[in-house]
PyMOL Python script that loads the backbone (N, CA, C, O; Angstrom):
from pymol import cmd

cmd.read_pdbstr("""\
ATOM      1  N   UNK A   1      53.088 123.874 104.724  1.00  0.00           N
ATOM      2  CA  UNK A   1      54.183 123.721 103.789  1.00  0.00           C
ATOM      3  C   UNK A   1      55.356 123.071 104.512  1.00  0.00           C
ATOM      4  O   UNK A   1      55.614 123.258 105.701  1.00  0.00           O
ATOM      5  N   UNK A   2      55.997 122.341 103.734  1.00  0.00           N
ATOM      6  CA  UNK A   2      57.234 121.159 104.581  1.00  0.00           C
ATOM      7  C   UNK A   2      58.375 122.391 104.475  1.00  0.00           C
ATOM      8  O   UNK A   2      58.227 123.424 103.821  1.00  0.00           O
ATOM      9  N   UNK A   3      59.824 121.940 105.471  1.00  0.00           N
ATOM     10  CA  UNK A   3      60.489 122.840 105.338  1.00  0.00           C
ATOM     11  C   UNK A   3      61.640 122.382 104.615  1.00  0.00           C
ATOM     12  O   UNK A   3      62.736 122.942 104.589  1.00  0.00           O
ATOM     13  N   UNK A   4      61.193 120.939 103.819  1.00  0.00           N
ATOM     14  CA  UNK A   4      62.378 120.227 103.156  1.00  0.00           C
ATOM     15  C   UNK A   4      63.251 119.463 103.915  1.00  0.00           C
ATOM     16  O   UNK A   4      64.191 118.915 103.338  1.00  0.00           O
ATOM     17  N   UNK A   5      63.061 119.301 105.412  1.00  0.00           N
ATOM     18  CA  UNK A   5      63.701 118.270 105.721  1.00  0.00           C
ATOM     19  C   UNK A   5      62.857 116.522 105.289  1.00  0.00           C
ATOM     20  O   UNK A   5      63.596 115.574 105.024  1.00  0.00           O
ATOM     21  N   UNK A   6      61.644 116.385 105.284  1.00  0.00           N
ATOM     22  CA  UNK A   6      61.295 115.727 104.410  1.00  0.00           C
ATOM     23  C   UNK A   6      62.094 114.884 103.272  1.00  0.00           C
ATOM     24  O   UNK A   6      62.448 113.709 103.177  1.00  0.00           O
ATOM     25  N   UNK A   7      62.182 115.756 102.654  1.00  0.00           N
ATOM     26  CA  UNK A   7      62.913 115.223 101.114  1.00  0.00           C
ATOM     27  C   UNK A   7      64.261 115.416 101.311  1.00  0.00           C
ATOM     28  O   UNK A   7      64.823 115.501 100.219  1.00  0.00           O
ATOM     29  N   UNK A   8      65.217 115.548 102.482  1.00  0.00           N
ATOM     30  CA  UNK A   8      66.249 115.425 102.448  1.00  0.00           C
ATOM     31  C   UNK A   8      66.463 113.982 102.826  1.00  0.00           C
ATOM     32  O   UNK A   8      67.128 113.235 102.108  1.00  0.00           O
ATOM     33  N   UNK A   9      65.847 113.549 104.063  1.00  0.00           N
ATOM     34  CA  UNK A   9      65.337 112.136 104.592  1.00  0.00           C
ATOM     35  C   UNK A   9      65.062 111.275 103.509  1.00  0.00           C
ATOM     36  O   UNK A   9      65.632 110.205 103.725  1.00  0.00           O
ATOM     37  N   UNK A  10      64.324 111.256 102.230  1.00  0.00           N
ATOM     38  CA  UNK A  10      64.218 110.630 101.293  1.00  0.00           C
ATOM     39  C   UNK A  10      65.188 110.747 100.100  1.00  0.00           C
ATOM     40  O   UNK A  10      65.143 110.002  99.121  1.00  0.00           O
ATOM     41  N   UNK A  11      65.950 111.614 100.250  1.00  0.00           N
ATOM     42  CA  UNK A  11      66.923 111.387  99.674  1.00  0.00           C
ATOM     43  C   UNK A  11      68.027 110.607 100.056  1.00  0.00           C
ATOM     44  O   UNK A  11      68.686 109.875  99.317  1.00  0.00           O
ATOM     45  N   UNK A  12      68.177 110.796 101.177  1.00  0.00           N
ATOM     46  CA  UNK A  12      69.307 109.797 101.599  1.00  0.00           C
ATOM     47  C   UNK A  12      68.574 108.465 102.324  1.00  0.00           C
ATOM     48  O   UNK A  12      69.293 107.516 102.638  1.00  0.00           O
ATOM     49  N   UNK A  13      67.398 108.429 102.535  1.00  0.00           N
ATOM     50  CA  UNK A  13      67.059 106.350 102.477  1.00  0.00           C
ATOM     51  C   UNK A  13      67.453 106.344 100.641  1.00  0.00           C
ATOM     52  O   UNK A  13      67.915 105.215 100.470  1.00  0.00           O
ATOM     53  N   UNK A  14      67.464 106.922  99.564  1.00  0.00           N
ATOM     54  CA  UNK A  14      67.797 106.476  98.714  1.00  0.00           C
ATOM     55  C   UNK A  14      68.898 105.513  98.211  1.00  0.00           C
ATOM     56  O   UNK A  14      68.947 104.628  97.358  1.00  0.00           O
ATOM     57  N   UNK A  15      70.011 106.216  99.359  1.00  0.00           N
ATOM     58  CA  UNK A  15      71.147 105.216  99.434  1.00  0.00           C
ATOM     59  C   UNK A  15      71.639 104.571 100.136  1.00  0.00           C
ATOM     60  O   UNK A  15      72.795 104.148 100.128  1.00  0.00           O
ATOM     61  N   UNK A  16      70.399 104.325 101.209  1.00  0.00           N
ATOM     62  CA  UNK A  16      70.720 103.144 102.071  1.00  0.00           C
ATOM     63  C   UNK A  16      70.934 101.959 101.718  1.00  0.00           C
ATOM     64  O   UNK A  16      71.504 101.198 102.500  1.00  0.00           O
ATOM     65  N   UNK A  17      70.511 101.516 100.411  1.00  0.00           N
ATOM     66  CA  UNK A  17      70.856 100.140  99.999  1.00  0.00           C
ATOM     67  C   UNK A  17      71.765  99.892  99.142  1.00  0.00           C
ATOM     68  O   UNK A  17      71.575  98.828  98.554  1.00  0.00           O
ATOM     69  N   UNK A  18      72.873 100.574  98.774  1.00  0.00           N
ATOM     70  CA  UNK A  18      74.335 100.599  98.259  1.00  0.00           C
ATOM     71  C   UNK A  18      74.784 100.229  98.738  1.00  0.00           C
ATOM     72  O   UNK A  18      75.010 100.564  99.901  1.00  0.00           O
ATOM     73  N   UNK A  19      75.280  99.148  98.084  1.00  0.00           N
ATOM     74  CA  UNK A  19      76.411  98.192  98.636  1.00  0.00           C
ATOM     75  C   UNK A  19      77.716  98.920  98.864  1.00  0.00           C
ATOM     76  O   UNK A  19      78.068  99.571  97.880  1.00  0.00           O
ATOM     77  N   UNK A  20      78.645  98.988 100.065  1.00  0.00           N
ATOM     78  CA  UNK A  20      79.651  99.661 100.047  1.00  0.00           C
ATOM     79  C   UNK A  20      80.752  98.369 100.389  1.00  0.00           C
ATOM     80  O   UNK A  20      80.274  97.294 100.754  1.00  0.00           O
ATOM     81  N   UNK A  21      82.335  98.539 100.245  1.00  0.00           N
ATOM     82  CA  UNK A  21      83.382  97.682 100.654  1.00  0.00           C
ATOM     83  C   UNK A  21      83.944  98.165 101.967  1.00  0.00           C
ATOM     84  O   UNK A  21      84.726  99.111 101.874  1.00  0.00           O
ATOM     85  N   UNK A  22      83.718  97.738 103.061  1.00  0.00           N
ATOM     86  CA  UNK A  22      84.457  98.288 104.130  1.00  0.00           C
ATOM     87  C   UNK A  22      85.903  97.493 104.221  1.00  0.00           C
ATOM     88  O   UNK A  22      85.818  96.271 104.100  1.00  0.00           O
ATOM     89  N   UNK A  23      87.094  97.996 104.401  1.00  0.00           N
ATOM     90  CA  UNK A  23      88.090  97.431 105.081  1.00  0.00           C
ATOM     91  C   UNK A  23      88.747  97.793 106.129  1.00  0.00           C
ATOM     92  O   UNK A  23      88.945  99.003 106.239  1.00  0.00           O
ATOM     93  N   UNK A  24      89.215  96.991 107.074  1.00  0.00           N
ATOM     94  CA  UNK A  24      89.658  97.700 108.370  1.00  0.00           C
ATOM     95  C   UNK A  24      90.915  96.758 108.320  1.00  0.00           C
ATOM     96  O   UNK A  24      90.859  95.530 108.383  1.00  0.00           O
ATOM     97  N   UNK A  25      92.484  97.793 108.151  1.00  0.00           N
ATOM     98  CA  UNK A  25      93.427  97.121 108.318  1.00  0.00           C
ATOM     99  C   UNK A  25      94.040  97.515 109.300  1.00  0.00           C
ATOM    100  O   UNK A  25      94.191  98.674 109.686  1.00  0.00           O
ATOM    101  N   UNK A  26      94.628  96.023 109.987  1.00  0.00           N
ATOM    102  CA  UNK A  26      95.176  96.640 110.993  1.00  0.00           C
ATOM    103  C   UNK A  26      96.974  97.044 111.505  1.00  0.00           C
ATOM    104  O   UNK A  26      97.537  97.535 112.484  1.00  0.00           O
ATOM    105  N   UNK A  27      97.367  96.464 110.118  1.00  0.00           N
ATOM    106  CA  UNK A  27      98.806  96.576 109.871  1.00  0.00           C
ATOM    107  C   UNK A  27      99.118  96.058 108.851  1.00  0.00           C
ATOM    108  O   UNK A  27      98.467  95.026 108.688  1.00  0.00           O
ATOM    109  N   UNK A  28     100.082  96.340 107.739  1.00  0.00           N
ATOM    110  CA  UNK A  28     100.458  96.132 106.607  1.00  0.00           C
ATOM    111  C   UNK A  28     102.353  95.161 106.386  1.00  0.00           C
ATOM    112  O   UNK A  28     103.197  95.986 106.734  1.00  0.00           O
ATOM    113  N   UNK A  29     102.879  94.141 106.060  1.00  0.00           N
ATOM    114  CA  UNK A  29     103.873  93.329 105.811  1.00  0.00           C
ATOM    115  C   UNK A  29     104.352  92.851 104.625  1.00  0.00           C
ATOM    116  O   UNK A  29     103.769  91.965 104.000  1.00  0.00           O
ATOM    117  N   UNK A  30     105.118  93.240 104.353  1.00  0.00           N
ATOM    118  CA  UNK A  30     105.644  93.098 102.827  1.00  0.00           C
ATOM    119  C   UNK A  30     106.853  91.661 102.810  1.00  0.00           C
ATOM    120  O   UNK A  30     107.427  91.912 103.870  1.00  0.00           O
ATOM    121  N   UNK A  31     107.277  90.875 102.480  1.00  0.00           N
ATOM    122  CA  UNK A  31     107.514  89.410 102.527  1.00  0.00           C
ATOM    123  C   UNK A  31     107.887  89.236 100.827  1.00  0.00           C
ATOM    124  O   UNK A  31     107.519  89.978  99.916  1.00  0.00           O
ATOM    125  N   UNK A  32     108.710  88.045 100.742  1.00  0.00           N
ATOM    126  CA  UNK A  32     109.042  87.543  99.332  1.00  0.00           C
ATOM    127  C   UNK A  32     107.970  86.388  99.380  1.00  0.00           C
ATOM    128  O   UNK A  32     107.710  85.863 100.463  1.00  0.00           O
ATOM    129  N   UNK A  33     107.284  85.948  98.109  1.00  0.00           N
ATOM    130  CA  UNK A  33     106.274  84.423  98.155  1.00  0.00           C
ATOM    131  C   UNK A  33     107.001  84.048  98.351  1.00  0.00           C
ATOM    132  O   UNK A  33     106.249  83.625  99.229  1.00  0.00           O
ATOM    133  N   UNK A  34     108.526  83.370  98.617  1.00  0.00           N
ATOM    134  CA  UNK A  34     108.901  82.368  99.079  1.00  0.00           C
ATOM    135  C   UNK A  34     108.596  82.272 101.035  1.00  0.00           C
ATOM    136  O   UNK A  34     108.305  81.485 101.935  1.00  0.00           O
ATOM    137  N   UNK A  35     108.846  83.352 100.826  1.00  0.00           N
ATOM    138  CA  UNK A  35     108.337  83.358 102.652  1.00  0.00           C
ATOM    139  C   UNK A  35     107.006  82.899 102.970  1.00  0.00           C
ATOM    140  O   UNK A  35     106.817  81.977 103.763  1.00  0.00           O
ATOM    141  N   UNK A  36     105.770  83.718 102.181  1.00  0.00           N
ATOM    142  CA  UNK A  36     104.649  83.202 101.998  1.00  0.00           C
ATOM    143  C   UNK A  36     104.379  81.993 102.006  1.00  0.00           C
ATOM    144  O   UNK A  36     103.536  81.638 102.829  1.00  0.00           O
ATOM    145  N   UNK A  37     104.928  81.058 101.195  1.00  0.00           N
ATOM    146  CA  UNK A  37     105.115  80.061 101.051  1.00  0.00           C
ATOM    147  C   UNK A  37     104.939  78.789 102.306  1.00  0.00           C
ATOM    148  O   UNK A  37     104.288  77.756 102.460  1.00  0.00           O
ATOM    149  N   UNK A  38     106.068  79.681 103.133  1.00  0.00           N
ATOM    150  CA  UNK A  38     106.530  78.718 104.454  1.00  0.00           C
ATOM    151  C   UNK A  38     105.268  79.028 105.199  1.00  0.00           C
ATOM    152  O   UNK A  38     104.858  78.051 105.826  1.00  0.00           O
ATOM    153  N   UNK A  39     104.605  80.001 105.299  1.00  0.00           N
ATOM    154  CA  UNK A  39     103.719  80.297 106.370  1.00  0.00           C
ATOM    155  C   UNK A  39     102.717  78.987 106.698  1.00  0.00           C
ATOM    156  O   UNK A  39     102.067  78.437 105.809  1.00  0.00           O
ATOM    157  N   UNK A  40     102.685  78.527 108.249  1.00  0.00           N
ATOM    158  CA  UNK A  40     101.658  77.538 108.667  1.00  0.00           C
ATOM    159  C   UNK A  40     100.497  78.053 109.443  1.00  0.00           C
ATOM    160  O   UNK A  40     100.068  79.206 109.420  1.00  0.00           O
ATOM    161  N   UNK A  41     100.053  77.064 110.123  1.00  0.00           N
ATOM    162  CA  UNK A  41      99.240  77.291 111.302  1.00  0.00           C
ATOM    163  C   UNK A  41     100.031  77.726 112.110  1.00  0.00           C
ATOM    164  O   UNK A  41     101.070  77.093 112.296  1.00  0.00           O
ATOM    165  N   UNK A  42      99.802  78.831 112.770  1.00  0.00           N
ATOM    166  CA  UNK A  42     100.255  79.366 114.250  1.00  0.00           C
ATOM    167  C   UNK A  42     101.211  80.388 113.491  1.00  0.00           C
ATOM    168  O   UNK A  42     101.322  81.328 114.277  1.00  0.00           O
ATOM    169  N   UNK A  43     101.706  80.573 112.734  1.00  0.00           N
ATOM    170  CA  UNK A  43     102.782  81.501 112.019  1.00  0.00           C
ATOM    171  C   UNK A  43     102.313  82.596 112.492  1.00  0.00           C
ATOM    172  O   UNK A  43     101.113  82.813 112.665  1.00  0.00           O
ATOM    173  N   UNK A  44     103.637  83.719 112.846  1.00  0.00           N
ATOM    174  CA  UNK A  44     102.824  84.985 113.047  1.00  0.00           C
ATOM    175  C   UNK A  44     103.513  85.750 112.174  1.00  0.00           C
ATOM    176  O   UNK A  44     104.707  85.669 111.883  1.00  0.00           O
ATOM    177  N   UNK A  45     102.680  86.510 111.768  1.00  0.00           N
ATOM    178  CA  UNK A  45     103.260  87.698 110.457  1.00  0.00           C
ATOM    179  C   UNK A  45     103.660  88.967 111.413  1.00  0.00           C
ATOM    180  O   UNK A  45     102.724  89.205 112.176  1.00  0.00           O
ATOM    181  N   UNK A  46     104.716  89.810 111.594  1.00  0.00           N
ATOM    182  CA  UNK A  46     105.297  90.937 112.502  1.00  0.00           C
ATOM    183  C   UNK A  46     104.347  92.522 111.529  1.00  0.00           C
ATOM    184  O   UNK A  46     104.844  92.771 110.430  1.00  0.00           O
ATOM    185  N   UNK A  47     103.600  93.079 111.792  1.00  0.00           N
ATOM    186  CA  UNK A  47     103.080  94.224 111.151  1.00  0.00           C
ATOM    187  C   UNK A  47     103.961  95.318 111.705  1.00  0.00           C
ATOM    188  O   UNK A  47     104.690  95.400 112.693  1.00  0.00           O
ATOM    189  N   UNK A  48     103.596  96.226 110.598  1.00  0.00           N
ATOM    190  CA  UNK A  48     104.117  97.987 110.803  1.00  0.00           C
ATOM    191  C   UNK A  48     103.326  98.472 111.884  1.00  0.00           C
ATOM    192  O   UNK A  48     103.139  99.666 112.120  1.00  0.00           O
ATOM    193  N   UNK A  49     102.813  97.399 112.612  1.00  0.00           N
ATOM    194  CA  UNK A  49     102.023  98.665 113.954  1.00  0.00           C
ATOM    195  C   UNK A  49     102.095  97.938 115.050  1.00  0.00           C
ATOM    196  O   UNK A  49     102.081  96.714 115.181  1.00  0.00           O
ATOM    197  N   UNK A  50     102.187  98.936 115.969  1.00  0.00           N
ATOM    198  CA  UNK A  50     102.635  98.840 117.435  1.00  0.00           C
ATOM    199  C   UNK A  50     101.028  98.556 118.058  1.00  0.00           C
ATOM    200  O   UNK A  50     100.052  99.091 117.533  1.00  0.00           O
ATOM    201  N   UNK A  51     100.939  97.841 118.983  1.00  0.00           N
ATOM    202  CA  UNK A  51      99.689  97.404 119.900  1.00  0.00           C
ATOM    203  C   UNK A  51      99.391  99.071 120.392  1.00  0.00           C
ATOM    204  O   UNK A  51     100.031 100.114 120.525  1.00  0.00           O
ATOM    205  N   UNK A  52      98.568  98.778 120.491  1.00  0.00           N
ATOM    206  CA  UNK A  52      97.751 100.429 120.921  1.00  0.00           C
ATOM    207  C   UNK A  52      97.178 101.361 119.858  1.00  0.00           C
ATOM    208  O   UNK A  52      96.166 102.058 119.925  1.00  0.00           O
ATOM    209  N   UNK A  53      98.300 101.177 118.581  1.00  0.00           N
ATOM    210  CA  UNK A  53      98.524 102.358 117.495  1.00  0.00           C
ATOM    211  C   UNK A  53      97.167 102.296 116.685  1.00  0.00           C
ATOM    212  O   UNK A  53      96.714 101.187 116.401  1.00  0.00           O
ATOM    213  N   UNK A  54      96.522 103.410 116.315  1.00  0.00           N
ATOM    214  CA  UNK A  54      95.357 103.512 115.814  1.00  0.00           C
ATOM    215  C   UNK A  54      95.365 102.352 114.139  1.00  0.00           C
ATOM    216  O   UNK A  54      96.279 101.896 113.452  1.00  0.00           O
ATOM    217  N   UNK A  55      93.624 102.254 114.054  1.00  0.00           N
ATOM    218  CA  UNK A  55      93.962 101.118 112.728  1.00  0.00           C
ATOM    219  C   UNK A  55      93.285 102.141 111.798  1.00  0.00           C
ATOM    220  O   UNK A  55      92.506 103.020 112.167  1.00  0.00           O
ATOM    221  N   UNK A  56      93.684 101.906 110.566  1.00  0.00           N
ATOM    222  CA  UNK A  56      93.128 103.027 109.551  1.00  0.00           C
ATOM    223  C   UNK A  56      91.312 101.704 109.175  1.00  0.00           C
ATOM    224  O   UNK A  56      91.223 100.577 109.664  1.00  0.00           O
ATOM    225  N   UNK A  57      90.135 102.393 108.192  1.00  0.00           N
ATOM    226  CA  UNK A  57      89.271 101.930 108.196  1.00  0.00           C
ATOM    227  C   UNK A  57      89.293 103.112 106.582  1.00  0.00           C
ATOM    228  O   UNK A  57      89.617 104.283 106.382  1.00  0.00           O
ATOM    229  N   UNK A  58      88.800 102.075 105.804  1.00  0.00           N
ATOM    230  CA  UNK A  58      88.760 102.164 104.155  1.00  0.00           C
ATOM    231  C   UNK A  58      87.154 101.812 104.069  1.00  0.00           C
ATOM    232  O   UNK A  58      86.609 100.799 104.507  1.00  0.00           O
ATOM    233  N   UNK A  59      86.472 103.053 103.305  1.00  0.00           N
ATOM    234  CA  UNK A  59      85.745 102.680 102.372  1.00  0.00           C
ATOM    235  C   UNK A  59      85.530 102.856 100.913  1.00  0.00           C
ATOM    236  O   UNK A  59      85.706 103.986 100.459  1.00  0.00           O
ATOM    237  N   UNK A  60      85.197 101.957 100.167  1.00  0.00           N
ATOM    238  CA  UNK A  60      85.475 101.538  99.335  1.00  0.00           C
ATOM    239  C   UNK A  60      86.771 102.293  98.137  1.00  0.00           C
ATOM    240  O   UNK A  60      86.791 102.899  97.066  1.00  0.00           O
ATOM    241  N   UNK A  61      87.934 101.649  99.398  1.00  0.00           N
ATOM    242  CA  UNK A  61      89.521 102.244  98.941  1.00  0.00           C
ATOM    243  C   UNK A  61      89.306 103.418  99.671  1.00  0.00           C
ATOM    244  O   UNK A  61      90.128 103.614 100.566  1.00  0.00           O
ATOM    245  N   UNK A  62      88.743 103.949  99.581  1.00  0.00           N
ATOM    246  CA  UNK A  62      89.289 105.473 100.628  1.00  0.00           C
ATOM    247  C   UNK A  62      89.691 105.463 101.798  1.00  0.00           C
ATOM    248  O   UNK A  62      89.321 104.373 102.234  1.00  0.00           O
ATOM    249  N   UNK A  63      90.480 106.262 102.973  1.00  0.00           N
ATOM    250  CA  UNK A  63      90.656 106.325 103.928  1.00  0.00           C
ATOM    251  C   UNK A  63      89.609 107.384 104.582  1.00  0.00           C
ATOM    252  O   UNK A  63      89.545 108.602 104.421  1.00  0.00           O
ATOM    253  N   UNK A  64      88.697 106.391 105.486  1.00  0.00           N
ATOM    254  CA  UNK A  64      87.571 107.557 105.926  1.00  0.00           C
ATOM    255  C   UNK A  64      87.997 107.935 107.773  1.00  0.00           C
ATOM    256  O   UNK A  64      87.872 109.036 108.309  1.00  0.00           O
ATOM    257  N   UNK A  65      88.492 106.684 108.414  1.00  0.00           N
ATOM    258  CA  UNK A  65      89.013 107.087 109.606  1.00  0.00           C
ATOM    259  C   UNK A  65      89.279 106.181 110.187  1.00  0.00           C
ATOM    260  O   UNK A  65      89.017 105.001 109.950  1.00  0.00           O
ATOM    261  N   UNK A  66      90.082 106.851 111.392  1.00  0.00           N
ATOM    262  CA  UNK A  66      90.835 105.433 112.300  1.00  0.00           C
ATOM    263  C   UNK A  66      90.148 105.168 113.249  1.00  0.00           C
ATOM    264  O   UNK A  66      89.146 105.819 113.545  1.00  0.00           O
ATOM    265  N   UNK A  67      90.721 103.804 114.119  1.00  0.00           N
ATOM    266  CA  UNK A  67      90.017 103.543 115.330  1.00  0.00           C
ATOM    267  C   UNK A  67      90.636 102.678 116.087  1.00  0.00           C
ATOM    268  O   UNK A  67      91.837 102.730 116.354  1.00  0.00           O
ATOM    269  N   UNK A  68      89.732 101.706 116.533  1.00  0.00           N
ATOM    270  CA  UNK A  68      90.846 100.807 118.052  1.00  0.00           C
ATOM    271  C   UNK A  68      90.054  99.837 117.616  1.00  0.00           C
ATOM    272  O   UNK A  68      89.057 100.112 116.948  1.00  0.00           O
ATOM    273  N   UNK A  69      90.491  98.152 118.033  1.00  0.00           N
ATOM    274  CA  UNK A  69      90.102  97.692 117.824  1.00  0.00           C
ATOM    275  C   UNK A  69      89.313  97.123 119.580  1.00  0.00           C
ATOM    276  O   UNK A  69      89.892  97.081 120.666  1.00  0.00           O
ATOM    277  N   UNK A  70      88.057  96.811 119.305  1.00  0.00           N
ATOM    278  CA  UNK A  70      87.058  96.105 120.389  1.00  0.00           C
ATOM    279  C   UNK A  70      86.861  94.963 120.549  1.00  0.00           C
ATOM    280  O   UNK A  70      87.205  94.437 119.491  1.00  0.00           O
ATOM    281  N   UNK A  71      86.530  94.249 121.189  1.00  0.00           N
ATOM    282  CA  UNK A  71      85.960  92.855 121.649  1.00  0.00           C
ATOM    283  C   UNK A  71      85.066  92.813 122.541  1.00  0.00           C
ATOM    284  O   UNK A  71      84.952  92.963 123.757  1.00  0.00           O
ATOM    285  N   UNK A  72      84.170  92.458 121.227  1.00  0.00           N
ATOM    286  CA  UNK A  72      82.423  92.724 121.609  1.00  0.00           C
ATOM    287  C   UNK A  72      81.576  90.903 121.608  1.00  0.00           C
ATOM    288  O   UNK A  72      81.786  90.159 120.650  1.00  0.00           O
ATOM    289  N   UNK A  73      80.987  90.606 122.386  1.00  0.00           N
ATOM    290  CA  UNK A  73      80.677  89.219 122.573  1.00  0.00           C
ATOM    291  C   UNK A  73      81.068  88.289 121.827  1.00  0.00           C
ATOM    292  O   UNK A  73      80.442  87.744 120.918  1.00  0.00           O
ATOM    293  N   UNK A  74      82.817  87.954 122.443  1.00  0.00           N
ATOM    294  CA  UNK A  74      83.803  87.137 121.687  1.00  0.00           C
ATOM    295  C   UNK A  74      84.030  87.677 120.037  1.00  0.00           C
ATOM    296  O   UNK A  74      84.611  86.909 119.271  1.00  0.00           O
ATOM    297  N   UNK A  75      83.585  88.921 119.572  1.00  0.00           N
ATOM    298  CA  UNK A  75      83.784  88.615 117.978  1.00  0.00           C
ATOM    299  C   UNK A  75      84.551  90.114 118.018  1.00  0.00           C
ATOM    300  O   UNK A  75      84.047  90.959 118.757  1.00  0.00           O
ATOM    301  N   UNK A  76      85.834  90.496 117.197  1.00  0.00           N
ATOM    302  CA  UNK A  76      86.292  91.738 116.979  1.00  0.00           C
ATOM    303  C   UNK A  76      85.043  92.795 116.282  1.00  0.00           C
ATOM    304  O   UNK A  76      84.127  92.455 115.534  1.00  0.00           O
ATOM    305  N   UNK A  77      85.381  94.250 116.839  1.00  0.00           N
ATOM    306  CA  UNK A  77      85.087  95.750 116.232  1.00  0.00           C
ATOM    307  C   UNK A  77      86.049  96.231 116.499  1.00  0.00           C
ATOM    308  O   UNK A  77      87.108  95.899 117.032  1.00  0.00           O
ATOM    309  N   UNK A  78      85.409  97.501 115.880  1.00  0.00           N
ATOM    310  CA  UNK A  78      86.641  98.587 115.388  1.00  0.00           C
ATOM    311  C   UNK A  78      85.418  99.738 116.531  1.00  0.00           C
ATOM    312  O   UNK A  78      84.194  99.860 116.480  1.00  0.00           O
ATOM    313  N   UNK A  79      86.183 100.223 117.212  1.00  0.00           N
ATOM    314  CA  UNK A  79      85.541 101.938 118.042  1.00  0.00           C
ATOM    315  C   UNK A  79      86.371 103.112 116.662  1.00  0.00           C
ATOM    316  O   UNK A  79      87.524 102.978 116.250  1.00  0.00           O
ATOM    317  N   UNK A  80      85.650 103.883 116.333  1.00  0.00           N
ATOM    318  CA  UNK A  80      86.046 104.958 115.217  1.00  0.00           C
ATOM    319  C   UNK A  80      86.035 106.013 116.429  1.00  0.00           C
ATOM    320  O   UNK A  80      85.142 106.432 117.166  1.00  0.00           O
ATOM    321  N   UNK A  81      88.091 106.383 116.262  1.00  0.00           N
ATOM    322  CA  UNK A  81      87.869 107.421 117.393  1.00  0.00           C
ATOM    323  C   UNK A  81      88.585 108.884 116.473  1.00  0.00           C
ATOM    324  O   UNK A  81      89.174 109.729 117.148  1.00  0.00           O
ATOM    325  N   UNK A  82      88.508 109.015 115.425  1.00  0.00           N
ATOM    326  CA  UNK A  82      89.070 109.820 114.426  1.00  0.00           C
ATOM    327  C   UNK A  82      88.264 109.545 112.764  1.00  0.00           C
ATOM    328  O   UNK A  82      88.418 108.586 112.008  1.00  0.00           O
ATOM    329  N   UNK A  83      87.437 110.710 112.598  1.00  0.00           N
ATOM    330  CA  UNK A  83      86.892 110.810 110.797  1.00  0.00           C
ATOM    331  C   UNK A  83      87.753 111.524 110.046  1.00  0.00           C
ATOM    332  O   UNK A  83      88.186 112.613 110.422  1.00  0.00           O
ATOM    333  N   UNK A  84      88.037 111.034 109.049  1.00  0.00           N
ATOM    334  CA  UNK A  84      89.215 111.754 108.035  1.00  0.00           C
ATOM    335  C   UNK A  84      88.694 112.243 107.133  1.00  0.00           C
ATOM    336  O   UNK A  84      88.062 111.625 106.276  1.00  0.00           O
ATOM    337  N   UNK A  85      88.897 113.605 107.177  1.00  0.00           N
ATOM    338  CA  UNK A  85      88.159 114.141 106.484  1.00  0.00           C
ATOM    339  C   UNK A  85      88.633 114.472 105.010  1.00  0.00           C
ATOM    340  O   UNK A  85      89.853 114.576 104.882  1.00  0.00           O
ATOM    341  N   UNK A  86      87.682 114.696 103.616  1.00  0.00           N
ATOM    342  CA  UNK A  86      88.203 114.091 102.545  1.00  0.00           C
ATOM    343  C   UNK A  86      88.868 115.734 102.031  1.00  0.00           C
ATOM    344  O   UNK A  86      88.256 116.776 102.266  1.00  0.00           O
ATOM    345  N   UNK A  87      90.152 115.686 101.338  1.00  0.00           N
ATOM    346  CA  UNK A  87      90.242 117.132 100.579  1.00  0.00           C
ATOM    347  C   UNK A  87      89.669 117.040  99.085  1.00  0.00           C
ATOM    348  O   UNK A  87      89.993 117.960  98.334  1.00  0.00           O
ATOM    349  N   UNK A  88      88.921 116.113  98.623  1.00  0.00           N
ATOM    350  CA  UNK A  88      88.537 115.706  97.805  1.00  0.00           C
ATOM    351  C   UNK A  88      87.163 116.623  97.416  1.00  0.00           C
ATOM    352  O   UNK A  88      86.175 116.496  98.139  1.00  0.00           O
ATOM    353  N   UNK A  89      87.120 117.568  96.236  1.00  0.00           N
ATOM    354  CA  UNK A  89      85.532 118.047  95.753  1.00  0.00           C
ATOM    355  C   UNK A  89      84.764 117.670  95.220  1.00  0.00           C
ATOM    356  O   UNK A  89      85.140 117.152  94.168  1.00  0.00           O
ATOM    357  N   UNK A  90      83.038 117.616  95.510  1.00  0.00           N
ATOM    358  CA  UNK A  90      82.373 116.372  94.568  1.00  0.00           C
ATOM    359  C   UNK A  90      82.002 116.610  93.203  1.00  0.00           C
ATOM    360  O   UNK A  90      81.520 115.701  92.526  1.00  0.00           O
TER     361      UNK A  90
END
""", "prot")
cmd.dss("prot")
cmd.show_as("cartoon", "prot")
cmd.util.cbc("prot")
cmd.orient("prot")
C-alpha cells in the first residue's frame, strides 16, 4: 500500500506547466512624461534604492521575496535571500 506521497508528487507535476509572471524590481521612480520624454541613450533614472539594498521579486503581483542581484555568465540573477511569507488564507 503507497503512503500517498505518490499522489502528492502527481499532484503537484500537475502544475508544473502554469504559466506564472515573475517580476523582479529593482527600484521604483516616479517622474512627470515630460521628463520621460527627454530620456535618451545613456540617461540614468536615480531609484528609491541604495546599491546593496535588497530587491523585492513578484509573482504574479504578489510579493513572494527579496534578494540580491547576481552576475552569472555575463547575464543578471536574482540570489533569493528572504521568502515572504503570505498572511493571506486559501
Amino acid at each position: 500500500m503507497a503512503d500517498g506521497g505518490d499522489k502528492i508528487s502527481m499532484d503537484a507535476e500537475a502544475v508544473y506547466d502554469i504559466p506564472v509572471e515573475l517580476s523582479v524590481v529593482l527600484g521604483k521612480s516616479s517622474m512627470q512624461v515630460s521628463q520621460l520624454l527627454k530620456l535618451g541613450r545613456g540617461a540614468v533614472v536615480e531609484l528609491d534604492r541604495s546599491v546593496g539594498e535588497a530587491i523585492d521579486v513578484y509573482v504574479n503581483q504578489r510579493l513572494v521575496a527579496r534578494g540580491e542581484v547576481v552576475i552569472m555568465d555575463e547575464k543578471l540573477g536574482v540570489t533569493l535571500t528572504e521568502i515572504i511569507k503570505s498572511d493571506r488564507s486559501p
